[in-house]
N, C-alpha and C positions, 0 to 999 in steps of 0.2 A: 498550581504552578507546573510549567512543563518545560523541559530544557533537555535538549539532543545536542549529539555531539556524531561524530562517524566514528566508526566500527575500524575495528584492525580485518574484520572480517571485509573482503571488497567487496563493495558497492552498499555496503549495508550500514545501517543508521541506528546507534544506540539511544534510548531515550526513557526518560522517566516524567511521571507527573503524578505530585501530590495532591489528593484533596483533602483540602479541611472544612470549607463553608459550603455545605449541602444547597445551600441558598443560591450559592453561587451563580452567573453567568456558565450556559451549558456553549460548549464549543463544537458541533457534528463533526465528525471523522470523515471524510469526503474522499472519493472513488479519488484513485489515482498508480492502481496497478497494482502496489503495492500487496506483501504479506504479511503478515506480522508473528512472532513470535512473544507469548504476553507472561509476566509473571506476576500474581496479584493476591497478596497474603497466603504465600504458601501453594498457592494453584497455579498449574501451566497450562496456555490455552494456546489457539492460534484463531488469529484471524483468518478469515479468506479474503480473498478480491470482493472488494463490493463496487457495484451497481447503481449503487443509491447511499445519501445520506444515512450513516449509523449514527444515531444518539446515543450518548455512551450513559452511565452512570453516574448519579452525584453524592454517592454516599460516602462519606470522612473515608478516605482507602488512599495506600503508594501502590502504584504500577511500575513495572521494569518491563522494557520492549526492546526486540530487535528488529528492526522494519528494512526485509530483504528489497534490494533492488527489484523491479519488475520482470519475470519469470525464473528468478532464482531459486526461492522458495520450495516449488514442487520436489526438486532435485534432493534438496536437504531433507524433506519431510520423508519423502518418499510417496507422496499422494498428490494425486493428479488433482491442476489447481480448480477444474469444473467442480468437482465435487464440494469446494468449501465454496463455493462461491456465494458471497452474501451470508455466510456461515462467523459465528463463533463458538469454535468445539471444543473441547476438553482431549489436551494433548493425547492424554490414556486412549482418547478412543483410536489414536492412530499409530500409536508407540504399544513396547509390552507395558503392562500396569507394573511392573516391578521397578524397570527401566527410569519409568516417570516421576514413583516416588522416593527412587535415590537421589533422581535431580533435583527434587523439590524440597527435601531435605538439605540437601546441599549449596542450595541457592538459598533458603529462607534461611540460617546458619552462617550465612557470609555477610561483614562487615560490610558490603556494598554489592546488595542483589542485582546492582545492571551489572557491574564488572566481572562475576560468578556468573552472570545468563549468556552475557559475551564469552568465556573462558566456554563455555558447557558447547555454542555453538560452531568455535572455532574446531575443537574438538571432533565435535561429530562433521563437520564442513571435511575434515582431515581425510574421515571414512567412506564420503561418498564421491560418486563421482565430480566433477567440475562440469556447470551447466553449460550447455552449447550457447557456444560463441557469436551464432546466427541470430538467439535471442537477441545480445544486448546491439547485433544493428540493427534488426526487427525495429525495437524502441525508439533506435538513434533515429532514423531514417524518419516515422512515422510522427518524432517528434518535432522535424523541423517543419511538419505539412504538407510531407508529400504523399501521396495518395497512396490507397492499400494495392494497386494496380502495379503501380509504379516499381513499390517495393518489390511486390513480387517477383517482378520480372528480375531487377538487383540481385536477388539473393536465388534465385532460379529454380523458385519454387511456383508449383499450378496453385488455383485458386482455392484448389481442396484440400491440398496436403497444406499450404500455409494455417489456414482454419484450422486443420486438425491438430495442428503441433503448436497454435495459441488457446486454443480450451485447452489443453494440456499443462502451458506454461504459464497462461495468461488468467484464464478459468472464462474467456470468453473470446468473441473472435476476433481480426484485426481492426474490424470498424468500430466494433466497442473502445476498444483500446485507443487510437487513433481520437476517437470522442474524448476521452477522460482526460489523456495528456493534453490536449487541445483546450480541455476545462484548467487543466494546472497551469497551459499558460498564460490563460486570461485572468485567473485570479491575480499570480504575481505581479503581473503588468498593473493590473486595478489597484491591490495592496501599496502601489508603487503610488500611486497618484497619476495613475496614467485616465485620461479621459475615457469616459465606457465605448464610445463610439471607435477613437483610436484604437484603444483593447480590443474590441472585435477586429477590427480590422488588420490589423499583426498580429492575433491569432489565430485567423485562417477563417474567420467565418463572413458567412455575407454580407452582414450588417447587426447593428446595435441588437434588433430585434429578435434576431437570430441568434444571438449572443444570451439575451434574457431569454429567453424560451430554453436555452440548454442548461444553463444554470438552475432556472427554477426546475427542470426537469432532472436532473442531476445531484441538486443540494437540497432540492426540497422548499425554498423559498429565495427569494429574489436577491440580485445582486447586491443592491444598498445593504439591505438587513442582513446578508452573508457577512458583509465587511467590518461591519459593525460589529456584529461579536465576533467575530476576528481579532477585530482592533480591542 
């Protein structure tokens, strides 16, 4: 069972999901920009940006997550988001070990470990700085399908500095990014009952075909069978 809700923190997404049936239908975690912050029997990890379909585990276990906005993340952790990209690390290795295991203590001990992982990140959100502003039009801009060109000129950055300061944020560069959100908007559209051909088509790619080919290259198997366990 998985059920999110938003965050008092901005832009961010609290969320839990129980397993009980090992047997169960597995659901992949899908590129979408995102970071996570994860809390799972007493362990704190973080995801990074992924690239590619992650299959998560199906072993009986409760998870608590925070899933920052798209290039939030780095600011709060302190670690530049290239480095986890495609990564799940054990928070200790990015924090001091002391630090990690008063949180972990402190969160496994509370009546409700998403509400204590939120309390933990609002906190440290408090101590650092606030991400730049250019990120979330980076996203905006890129989300609605306009070109990585385009943007740059928008936000009046050259072709190298924008790159440099999205492997930073992003943990890759603006045309990765640009792909992924591009996948986010085709699923929802499809989850919707929207026809696959229409779905490509409003979400910026050249055709049906075009649309399967990035899917399958992105989630790892084909549109139908995505939805499917989805649904």
């Amino acid at each position: 069972m998985y059920v999110e809700r938003a965050s008092r923190l901005p832009g961010a997404v609290v969320w839990s999901r129980t397993i009980e049936d090992p047997a169960g239908p597995v659901h992949p975690v899908l590129p979408d920009g995102c970071m996570d912050l994860l809390w799972n029997e007493g362990r704190l990890l973080v995801a990074g940006p992924d690239t590619r379909a992650y299959v998560p585990g199906t072993a009986p276990a409760h998870w608590a997550g925070i899933r920052f906005f798209p290039g939030t993340a780095p600011t709060f952790l302190g670690v530049p988001a290239h480095e986890l990209r495609d990564r799940r690390v054990d928070l200790a290795d990015l924090w001091p070990a002391a630090t990690v295991r008063r949180l972990g203590a402190r969160i496994s001990t509370a009546s409700n470990p998403e509400t204590a992982l939120e309390e933990a990140a609002l906190e440290r959100a408090a101590d650092v700085s606030p991400p730049d502003p250019l990120l979330r039009h980076l996203v905006a801009a890129l989300d609605t399908g306009r070109t990585v060109a385009a943007t740059a000129d928008e936000l009046g950055l050259g072709a190298r500095q924008l790159h440099r300061r999205s492997l930073t944020a992003f943990g890759y560069g603006p045309k990765t990014l640009a792909r992924v959100l591009r996948l986010q908007r085709a699923l929802a559209l499809a989850r919707a009952g929207v026809p696959f051909a229409q779905t490509a088509a409003r979400s910026g790619y050249a055709d049906q075909a075009h649309l399967a080919r990035d899917v399958k290259e992105l989630a790892g198997m084909p549109l139908g069978e995505l939805l499917g366990r989805s649904g």
